[in-house]
Rosetta silent file (secondary structure, phi, psi, omega in degrees, C-alpha in Angstrom):
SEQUENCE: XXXXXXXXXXXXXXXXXXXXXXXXXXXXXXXXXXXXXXXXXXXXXXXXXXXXXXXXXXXXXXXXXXXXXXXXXXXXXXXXXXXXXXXXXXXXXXXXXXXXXXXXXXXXXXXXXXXXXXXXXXXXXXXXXXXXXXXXXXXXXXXXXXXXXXXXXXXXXXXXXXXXXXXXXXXXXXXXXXXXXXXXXXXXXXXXXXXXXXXXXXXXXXXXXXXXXXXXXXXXXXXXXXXXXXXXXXXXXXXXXXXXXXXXXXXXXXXXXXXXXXXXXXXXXXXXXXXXXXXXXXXXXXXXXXXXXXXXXXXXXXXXXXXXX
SCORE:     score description
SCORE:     0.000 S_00000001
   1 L     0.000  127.451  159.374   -8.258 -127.142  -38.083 S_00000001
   2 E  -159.692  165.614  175.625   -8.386 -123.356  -37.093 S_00000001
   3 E   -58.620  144.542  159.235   -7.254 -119.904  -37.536 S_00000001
   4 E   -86.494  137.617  173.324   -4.975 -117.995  -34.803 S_00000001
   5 L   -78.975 -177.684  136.495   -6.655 -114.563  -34.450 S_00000001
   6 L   -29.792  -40.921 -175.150   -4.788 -111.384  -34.055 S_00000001
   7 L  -115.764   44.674 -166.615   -4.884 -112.043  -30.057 S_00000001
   8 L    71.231  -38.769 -167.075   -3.756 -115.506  -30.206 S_00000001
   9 L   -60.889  145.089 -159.372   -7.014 -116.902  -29.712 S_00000001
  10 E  -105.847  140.637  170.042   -7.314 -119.990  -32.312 S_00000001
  11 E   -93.447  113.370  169.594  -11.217 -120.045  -34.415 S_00000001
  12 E   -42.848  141.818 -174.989  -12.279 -123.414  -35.124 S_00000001
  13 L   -82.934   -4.406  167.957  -12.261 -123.010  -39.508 S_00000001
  14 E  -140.740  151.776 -156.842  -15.610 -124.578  -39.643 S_00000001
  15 E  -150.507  152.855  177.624  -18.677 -123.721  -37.614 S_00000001
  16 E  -109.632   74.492  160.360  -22.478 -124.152  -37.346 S_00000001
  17 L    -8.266  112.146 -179.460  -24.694 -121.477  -38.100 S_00000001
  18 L  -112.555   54.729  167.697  -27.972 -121.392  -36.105 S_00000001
  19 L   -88.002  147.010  166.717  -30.172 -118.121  -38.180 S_00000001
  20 L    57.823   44.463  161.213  -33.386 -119.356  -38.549 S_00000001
  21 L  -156.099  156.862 -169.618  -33.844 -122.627  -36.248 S_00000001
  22 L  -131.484  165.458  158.612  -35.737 -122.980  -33.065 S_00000001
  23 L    53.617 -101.699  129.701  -36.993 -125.088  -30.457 S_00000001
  24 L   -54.479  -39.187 -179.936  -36.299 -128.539  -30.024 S_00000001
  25 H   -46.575  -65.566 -160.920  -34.827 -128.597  -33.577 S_00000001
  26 H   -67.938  -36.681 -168.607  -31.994 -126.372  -32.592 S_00000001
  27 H   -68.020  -64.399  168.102  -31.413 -128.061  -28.853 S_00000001
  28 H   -28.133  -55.018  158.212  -30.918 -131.341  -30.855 S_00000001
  29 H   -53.637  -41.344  179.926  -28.725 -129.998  -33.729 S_00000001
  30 H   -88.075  -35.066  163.522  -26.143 -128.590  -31.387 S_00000001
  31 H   -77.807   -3.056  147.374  -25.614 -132.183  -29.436 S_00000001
  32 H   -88.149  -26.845  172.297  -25.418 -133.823  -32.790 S_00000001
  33 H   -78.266    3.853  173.394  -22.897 -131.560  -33.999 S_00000001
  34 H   -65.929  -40.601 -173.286  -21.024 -131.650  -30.729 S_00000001
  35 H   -69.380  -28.386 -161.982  -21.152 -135.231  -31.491 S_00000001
  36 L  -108.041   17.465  169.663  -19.617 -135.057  -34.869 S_00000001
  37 L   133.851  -39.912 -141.712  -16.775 -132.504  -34.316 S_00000001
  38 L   -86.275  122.089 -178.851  -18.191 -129.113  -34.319 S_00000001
  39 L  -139.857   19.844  157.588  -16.932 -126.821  -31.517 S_00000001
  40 E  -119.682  127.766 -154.787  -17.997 -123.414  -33.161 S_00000001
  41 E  -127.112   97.573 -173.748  -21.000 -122.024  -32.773 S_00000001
  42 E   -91.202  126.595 -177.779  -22.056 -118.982  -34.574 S_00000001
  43 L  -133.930 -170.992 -175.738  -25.165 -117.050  -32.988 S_00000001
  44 L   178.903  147.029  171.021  -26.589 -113.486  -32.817 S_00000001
  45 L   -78.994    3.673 -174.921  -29.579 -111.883  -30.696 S_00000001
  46 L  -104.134   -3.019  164.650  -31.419 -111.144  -33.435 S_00000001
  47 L   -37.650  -58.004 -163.838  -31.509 -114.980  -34.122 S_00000001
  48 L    85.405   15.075 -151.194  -34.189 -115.094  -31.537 S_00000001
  49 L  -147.053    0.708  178.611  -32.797 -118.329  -30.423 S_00000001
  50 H   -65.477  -26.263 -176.289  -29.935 -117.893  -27.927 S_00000001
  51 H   -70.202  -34.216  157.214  -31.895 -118.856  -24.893 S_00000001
  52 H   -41.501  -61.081  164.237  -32.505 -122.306  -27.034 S_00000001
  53 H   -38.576  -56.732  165.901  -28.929 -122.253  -27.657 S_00000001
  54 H   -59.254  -14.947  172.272  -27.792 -121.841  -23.947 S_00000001
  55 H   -86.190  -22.371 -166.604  -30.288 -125.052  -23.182 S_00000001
  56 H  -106.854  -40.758  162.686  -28.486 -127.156  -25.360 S_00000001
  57 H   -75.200  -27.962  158.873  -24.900 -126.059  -24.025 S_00000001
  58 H   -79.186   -5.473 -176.388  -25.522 -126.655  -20.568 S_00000001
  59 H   -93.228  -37.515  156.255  -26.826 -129.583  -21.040 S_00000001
  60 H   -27.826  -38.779  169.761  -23.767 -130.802  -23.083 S_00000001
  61 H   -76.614  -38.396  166.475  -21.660 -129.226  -20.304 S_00000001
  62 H   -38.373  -50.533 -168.278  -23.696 -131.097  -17.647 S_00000001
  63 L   -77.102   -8.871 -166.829  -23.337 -134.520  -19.233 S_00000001
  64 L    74.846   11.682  170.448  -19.870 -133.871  -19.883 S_00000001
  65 L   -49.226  -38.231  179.065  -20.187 -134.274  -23.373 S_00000001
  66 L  -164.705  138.842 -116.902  -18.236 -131.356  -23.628 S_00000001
  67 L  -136.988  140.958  172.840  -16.033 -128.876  -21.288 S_00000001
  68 H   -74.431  -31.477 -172.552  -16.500 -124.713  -22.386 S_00000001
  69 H   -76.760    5.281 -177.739  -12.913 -123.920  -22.896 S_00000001
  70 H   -95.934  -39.830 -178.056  -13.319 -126.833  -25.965 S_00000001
  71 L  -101.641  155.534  178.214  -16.083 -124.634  -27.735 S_00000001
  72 E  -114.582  139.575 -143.206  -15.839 -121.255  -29.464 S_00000001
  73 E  -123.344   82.644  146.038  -19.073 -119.059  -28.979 S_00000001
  74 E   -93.691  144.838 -178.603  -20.162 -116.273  -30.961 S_00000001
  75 L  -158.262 -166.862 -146.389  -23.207 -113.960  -31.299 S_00000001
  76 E  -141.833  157.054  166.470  -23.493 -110.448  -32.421 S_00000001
  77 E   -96.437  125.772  161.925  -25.031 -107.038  -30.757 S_00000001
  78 L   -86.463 -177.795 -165.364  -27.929 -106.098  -32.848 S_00000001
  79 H   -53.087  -36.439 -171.337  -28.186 -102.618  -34.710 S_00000001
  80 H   -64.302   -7.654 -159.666  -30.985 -101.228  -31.813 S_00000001
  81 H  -140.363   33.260  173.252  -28.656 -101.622  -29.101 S_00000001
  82 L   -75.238   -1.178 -171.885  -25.162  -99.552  -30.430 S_00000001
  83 L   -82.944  -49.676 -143.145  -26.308  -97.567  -27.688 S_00000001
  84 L  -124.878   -2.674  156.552  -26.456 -100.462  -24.862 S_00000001
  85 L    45.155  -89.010  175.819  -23.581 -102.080  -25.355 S_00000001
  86 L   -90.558  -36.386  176.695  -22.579 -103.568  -22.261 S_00000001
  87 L  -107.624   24.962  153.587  -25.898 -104.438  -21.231 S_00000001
  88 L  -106.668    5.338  177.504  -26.887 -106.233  -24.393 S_00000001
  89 H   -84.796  -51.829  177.772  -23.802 -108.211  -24.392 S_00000001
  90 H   -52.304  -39.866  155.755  -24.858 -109.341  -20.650 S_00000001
  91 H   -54.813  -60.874  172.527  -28.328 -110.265  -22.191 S_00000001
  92 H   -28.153  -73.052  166.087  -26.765 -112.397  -24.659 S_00000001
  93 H   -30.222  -54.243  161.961  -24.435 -113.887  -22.203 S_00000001
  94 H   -76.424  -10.904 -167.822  -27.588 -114.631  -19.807 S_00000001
  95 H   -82.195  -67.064  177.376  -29.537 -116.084  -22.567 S_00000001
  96 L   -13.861  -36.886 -163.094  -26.446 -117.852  -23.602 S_00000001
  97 L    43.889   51.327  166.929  -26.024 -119.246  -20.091 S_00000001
  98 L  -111.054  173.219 -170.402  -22.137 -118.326  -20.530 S_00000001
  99 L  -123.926  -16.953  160.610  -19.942 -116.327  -17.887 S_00000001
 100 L  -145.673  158.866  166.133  -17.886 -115.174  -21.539 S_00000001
 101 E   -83.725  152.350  173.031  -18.215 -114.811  -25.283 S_00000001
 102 L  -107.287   -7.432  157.922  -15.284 -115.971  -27.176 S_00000001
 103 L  -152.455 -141.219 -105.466  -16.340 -113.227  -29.978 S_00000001
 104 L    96.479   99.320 -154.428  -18.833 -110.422  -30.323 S_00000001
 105 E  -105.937  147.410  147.059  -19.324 -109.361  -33.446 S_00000001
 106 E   -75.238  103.506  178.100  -21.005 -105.699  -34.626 S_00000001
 107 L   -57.679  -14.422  176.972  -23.827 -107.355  -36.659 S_00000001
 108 L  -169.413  148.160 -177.999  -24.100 -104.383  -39.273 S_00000001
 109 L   -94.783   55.103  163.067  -22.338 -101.304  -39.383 S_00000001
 110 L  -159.290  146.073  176.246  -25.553  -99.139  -38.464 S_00000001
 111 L   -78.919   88.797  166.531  -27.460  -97.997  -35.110 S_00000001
 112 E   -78.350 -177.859 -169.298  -31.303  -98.046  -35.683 S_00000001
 113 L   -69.707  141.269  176.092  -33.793  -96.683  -32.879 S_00000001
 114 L   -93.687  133.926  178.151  -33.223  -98.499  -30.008 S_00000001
 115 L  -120.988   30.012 -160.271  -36.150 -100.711  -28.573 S_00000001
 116 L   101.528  139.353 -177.046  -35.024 -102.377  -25.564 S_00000001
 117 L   -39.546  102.003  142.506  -31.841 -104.538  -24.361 S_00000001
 118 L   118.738  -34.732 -153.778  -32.096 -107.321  -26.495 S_00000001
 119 L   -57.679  -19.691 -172.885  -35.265 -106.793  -27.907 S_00000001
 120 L    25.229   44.083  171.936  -33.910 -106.786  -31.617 S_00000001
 121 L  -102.876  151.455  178.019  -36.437 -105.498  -33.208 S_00000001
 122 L   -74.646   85.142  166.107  -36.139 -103.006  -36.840 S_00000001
 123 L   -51.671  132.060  168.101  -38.186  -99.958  -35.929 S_00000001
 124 E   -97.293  153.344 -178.539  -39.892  -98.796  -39.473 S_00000001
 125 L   -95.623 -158.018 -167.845  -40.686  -95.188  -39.728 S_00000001
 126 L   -69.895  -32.963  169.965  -44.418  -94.074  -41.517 S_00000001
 127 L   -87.922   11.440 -158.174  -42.749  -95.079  -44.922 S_00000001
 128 L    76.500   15.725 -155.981  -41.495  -98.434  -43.921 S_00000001
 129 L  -118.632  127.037 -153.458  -38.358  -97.274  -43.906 S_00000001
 130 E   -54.284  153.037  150.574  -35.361  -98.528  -41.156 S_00000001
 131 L   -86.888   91.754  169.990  -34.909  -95.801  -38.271 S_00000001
 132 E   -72.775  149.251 -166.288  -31.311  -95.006  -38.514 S_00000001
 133 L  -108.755   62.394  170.814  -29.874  -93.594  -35.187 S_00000001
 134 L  -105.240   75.941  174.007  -27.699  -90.932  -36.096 S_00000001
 135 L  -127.911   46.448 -168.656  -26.157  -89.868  -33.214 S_00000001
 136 L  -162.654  112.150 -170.379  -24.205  -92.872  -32.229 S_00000001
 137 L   -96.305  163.061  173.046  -21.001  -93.535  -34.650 S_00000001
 138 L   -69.133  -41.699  169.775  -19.641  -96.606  -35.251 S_00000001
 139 H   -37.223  -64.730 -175.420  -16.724  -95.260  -33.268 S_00000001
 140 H   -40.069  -31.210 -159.848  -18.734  -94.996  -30.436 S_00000001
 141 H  -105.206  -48.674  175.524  -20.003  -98.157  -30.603 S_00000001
 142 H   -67.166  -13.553  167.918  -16.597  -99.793  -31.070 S_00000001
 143 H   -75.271  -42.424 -174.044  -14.903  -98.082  -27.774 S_00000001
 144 H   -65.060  -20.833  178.398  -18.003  -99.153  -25.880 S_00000001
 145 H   -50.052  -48.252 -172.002  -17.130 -103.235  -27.910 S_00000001
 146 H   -65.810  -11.629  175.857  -13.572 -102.772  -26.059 S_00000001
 147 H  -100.743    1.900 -172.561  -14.418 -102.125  -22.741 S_00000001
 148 H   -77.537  -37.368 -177.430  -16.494 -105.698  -22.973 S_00000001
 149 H   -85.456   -6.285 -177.895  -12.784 -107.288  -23.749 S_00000001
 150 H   -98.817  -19.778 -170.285  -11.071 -105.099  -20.332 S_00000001
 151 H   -86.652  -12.567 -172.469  -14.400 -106.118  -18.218 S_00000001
 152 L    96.459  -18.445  174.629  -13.513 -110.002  -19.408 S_00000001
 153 L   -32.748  -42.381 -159.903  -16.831 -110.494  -21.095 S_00000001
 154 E  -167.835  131.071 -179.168  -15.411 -111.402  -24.219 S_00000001
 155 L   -68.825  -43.851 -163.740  -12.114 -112.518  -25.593 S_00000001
 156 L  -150.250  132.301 -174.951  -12.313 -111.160  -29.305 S_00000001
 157 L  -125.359  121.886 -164.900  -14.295 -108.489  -30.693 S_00000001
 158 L  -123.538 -179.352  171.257  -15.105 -108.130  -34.628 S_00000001
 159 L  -129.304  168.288 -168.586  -17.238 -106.675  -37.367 S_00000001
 160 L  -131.639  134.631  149.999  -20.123 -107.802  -39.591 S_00000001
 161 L    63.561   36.442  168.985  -21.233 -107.018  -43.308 S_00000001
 162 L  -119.115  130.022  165.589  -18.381 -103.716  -43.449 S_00000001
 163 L   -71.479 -172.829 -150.638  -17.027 -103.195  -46.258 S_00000001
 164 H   -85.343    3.162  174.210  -12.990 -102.141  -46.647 S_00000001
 165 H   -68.516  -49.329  174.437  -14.138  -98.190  -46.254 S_00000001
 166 H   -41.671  -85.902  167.352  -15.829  -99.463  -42.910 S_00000001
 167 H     1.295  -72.267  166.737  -13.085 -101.698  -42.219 S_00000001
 168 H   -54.932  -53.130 -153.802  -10.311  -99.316  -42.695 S_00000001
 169 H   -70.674  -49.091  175.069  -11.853  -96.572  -40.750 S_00000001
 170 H   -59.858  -52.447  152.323  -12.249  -99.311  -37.566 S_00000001
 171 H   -20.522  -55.784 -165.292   -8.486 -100.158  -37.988 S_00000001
 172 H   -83.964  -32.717  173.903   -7.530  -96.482  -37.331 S_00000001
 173 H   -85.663    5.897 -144.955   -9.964  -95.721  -34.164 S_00000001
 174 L  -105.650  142.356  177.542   -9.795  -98.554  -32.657 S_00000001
 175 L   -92.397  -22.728  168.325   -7.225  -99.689  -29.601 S_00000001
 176 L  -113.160  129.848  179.062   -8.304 -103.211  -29.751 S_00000001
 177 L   -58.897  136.481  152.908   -8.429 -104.275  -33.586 S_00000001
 178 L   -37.148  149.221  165.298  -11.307 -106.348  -34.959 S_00000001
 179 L  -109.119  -74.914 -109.009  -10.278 -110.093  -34.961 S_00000001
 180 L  -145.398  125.665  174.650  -12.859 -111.182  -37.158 S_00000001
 181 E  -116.828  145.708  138.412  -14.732 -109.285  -40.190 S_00000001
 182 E   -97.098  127.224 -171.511  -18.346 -111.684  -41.201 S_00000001
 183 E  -146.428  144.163  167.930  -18.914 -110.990  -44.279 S_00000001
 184 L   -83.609  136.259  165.103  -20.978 -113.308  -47.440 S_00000001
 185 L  -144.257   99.093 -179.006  -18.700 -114.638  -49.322 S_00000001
 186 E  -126.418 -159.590 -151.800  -18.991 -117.558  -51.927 S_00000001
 187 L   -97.976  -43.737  154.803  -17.545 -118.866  -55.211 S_00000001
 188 L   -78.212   29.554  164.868  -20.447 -116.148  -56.424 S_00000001
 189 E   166.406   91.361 -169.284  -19.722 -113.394  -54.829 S_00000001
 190 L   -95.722   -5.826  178.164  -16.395 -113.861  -53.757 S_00000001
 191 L    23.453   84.344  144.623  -15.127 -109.892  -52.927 S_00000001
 192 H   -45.290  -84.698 -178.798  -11.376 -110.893  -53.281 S_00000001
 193 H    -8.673  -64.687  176.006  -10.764 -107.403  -52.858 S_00000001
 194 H   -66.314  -66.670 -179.989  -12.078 -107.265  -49.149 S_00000001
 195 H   -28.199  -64.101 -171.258  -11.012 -110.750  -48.169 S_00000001
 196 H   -86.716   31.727  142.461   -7.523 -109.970  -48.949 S_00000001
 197 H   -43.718  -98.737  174.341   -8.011 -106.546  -47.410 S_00000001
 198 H   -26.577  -71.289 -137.373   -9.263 -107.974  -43.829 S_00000001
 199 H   -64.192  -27.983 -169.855   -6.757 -110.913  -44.128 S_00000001
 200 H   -60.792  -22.670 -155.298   -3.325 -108.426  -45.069 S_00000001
 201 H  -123.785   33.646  176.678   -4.310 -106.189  -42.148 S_00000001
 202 L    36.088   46.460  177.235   -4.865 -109.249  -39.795 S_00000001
 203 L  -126.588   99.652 -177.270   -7.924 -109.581  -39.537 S_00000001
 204 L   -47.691  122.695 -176.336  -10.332 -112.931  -40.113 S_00000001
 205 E   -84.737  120.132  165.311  -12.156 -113.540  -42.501 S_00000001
 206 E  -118.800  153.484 -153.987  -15.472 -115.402  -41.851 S_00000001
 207 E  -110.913  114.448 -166.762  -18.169 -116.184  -44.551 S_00000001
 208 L   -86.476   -4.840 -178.297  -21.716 -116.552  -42.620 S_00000001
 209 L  -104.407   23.467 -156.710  -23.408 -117.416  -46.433 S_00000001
 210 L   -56.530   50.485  176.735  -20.076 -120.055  -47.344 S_00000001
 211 L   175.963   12.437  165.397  -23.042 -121.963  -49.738 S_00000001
 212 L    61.100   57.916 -174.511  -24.615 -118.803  -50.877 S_00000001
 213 L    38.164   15.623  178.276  -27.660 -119.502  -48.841 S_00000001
 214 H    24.795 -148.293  176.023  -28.829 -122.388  -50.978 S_00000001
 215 H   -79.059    2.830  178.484  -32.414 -122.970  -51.113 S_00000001
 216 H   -77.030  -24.108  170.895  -33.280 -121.114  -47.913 S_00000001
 217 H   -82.294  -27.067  172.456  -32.308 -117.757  -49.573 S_00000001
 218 H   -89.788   -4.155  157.995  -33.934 -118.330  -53.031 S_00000001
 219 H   -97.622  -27.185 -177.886  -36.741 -118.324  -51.486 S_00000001
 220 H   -84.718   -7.331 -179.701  -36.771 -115.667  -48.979 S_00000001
 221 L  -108.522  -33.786 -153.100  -34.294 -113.556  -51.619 S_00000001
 222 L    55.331   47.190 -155.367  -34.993 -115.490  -54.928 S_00000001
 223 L   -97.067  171.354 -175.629  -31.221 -115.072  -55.013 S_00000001
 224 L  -108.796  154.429  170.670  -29.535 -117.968  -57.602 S_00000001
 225 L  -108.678  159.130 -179.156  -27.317 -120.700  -55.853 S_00000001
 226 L   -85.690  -13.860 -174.169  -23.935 -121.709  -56.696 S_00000001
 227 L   -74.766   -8.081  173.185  -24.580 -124.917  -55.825 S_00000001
 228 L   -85.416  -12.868 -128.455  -26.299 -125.613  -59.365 S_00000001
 229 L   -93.884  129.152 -177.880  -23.119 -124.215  -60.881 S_00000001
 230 H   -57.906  -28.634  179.571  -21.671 -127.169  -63.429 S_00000001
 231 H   -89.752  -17.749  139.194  -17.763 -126.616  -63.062 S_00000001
 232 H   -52.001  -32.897 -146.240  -18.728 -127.179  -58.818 S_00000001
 233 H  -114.510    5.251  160.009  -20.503 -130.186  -59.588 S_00000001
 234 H   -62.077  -64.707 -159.424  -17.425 -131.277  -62.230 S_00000001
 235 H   -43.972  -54.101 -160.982  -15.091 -130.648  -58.853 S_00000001
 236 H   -80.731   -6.648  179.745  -17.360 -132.582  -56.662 S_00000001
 237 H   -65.186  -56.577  154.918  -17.864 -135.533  -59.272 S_00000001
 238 H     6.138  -64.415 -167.363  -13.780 -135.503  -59.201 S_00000001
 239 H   -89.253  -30.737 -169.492  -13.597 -135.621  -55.718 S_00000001
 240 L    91.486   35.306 -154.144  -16.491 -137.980  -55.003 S_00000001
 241 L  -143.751  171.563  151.467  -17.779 -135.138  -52.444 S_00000001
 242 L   -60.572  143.879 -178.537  -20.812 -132.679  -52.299 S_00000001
 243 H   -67.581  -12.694 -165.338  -20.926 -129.582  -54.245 S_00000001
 244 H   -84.428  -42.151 -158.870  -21.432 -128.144  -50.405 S_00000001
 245 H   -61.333  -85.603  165.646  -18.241 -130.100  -49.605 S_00000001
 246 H    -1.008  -89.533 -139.611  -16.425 -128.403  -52.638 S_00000001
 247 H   -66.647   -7.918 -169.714  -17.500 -124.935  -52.267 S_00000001
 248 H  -104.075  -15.241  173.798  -16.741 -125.220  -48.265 S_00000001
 249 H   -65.778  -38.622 -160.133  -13.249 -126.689  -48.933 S_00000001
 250 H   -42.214  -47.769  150.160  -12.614 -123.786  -51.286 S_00000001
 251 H     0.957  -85.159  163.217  -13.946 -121.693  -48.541 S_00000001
 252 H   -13.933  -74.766  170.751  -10.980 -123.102  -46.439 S_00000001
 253 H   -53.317  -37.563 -175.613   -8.263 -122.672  -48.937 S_00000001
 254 L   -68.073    0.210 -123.659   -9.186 -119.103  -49.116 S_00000001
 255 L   -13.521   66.540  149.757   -8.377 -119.450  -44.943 S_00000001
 256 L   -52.949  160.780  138.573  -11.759 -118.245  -44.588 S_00000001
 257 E  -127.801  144.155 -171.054  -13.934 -119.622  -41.664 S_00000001
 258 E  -109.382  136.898 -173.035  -16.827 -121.150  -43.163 S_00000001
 259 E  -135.359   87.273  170.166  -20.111 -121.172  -41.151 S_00000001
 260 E   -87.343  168.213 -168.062  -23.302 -123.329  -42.811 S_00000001
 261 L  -132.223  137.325 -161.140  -25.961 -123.474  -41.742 S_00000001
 262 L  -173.283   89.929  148.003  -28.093 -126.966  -42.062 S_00000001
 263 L   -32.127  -31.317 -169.338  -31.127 -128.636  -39.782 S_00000001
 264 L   -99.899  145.420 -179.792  -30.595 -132.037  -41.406 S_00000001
 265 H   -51.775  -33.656 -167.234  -28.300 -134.304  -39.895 S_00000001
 266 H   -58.724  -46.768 -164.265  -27.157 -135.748  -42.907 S_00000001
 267 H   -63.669  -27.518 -164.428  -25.942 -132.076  -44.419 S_00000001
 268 H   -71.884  -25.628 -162.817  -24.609 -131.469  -40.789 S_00000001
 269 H   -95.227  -63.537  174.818  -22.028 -134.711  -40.739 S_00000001
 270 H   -73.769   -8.155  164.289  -21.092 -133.465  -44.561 S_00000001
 271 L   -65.333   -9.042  161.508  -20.301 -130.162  -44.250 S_00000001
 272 L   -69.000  -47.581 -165.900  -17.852 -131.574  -41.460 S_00000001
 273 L   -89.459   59.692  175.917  -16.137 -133.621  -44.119 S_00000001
 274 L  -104.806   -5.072 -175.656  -14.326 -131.436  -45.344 S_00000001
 275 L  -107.069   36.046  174.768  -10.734 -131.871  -44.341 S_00000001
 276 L  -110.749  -22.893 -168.146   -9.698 -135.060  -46.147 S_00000001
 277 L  -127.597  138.364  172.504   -9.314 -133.762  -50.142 S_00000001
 278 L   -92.745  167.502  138.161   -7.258 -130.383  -51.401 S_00000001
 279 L   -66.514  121.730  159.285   -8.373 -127.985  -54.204 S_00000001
 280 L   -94.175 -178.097 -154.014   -5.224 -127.732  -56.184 S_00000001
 281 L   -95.612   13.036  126.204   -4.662 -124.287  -56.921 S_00000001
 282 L   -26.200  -43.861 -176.081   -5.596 -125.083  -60.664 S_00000001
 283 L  -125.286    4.550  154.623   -9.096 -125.415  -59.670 S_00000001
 284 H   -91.659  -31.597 -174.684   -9.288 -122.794  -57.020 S_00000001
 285 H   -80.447   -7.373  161.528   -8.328 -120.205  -59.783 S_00000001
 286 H   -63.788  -36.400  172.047  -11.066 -122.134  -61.734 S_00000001
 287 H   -98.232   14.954  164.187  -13.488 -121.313  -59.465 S_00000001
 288 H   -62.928  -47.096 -161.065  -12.306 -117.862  -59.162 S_00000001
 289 L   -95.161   34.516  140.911  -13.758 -117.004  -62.951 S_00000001
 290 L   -76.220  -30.739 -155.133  -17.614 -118.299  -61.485 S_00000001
 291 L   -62.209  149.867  164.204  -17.965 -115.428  -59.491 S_00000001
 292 L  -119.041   63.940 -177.083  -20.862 -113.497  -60.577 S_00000001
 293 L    25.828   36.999 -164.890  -20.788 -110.698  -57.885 S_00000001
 294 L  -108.747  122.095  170.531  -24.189 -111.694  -56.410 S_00000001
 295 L  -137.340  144.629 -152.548  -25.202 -111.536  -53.474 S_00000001
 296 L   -70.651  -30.950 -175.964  -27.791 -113.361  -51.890 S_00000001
 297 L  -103.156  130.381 -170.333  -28.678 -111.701  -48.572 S_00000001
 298 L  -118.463   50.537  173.415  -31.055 -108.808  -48.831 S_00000001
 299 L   -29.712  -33.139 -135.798  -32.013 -106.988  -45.630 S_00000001
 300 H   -84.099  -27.646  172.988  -33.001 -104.116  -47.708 S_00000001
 301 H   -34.799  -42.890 -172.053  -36.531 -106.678  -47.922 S_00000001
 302 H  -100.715  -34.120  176.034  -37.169 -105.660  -44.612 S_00000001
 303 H  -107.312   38.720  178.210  -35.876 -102.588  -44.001 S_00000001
 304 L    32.395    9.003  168.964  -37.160 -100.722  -46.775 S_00000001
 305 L  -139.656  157.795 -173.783  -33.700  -99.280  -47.811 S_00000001
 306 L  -111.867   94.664 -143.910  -31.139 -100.635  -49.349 S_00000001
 307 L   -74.704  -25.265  174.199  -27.940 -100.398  -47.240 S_00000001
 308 L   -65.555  -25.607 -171.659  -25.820 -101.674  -49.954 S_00000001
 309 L   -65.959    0.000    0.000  -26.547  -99.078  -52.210 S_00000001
C-alpha cells in the first residue's frame, strides 16, 4: 500500500524508523525487514547511523535481495547545516552509499550554528541554551532544498515538526511544494487540525512517533504511552491484533504514513501486519475522543529551550 505524492512519486504507507540503533543491530534489522516487506526507510544525519545504513543497502543490492528503484529512502538535513545545503545532502548521500534520495526532509524548522557538513551537532551557548542562526530563513533554506530536486539529487523534498503557520508560509515561497510534512502524531496527540491542513493542501502526512514513542520515550521523556490506553487494547482484543497493530492501522486510515521504529524482530514482522483488518469508522471516531494533546518528543531536554513554546 502507498501514498501518491504531489509529484507522482508513490510513499510506501508503512516504513522503518532507524533513530537510535547502531552497528550490527541496525545492518541486520534492515535485511530482516527487507525480508518481510518493508521498502521504506526513514533516516536522518543526525541519526548518526547512515553510514550503517548504506552497509546494509548495498549489501542487499549486491545479493540481489533487492533492486534501488524497489526502496524509498529518506533522511533529513540537520538544523547546523541550513546553511550547507547541497553539500550536506551529498554527505548523506555518500554515507548513504546512494547516487539519489527519494525524499529530504527539513528536520526542524530552525538553523542553529553551523559545525561542519554533517557533523550534526547542537551548539549550546554559556547558558546551555541552542545557538539559533538567525540569518538564514527558512526561505532560504527551502530555495537552496529545490535546487537538490533540479541537480537530480533527490526526487521529493518535505518538512519536519512545522506547524500549519510554518507550513503555510512554505506553501507560498516555495516553487517546488513540500511533498511530505513529518510530524508526531498518535491517537494522543493527534493535531487533526494540521493533518487535515497538510493533507487539503496536498501535502503528506507522515507520523515519525505513529506509537507515541512507547517505552523508549518514557524514559528518555517520561512522556505516557497510548499503548496502555484500555479502549486500544478493547480494539486490539476485537481484532485479535496488537495495540501497535491497532494504533498503526488507525494511523493508515487517517492516510498517514506510519514510521515505527522497533529492534526486535518480532515487533518488526507485526507492525507489518497491518493491512489485513479495517477500523470501521465507528471506532476511528472512538479513538478520536483519546486524544490527550500530548506529546511525547521533547528536544527542548537538550536544547535548553523549548521550541514548542
Amino acid at each position: 500500500m502507498a501514498i501518491t505524492l504531489n509529484n507522482g512519486f508513490k510513499m510506501p504507507a508503512v516504513g522503518l524508523g532507524v533513530w537510535r540503533m547502531e552497528g550490527k543491530e541496525i545492518r541486520d534489522l534492515i535485511i530482516n525487514a527487507i525480508n518481510i516487506g518493508y521498502r521504506h526507510f526513514d533516516c536522518a544525519a543526525d541519526y548518526k547511523n547512515e553510514a550503517e545504513v548504506g552497509e546494509a543497502l548495498a549489501g542487499a543490492f549486491s545479493t540481489g535481495l533487492v533492486k534501488r528503484e524497489d526502496l524509498f529512502i529518506t533522511t533529513k538535513l540537520w538544523n547546523s547545516d541550513h546553511g550547507n545545503v547541497v553539500e550536506a545532502c551529498k554527505d548523506s548521500l555518500k554515507k548513504l552509499r546512494l547516487d539519489y534520495l527519494d525524499l529530504y526532509l527539513v528536520h526542524f524548522p530552525v538553523a542553529t550554528k553551523h559545525t561542519g557538513v554533517g557533523a550534526t551537532a547542537s551548539a549550546l551557548d554559556e547558558d546551555g541554551v541552542l545557538e539559533i542562526d538567525t540569518t538564514i530563513s527558512l526561505e532560504t533554506t527551502w530555495h537552496a532544498m529545490e535546487e537538490l530536486v533540479s541537480m537530480g539529487l533527490v526526487r521529493s523534498i518535505g518538512i519536519s515538526n512545522y506547524d500549519i503557520f510554518l507550513t503555510r508560509d512554505c506553501l507560498a515561497y516555495s516553487k517546488v511544494k513540500p511533498a511530505v510534512n513529518q510530524i508526531e502524531t498518535h491517537p494522543y496527540f493527534q493535531r487533526d487540525s494540521l493533518v487535515k491542513f497538510c493533507q487539503k493542501h496536498g501535502i503528506c502526512v507522515t507520523a515519525h512517533t505513529p506509537l507515541g514513542g512507547a517505552a523508549a520515550n518514557s524514559e528518555l521523556f517520561g512522556s505516557v504511552s497510548c499503548l496502555d490506553d484500555p479502549v486500544l487494547k478493547n480494539l486490539a482484543e476485537k481484532y485479535k491484533k496488537t495495540v501497535a497493530q491497532v494504533v498503526l492501522r488507525w494511523g493508515i486510515q487517517r492516510n498517514t504514513v506510519v514510521i515505527p521504529k522497533t529492534s526486535k524482530l518480532e515487533r518488526l514482522n507485526e507492525n507489518f501486519q497491518v493491512f489485513d483488518f479495517e477500523l470501521t469508522k465507528e471506532e476511528m471516531d472512538l479513538i478520536k475522543k483519546v486524544d490527550r494533546k500530548h506529546r511525547t518528543n521533547q528536544p527542548a531536554k537538550f536544547w535548553g529551550i523549548d521550541l514548542y513554546a
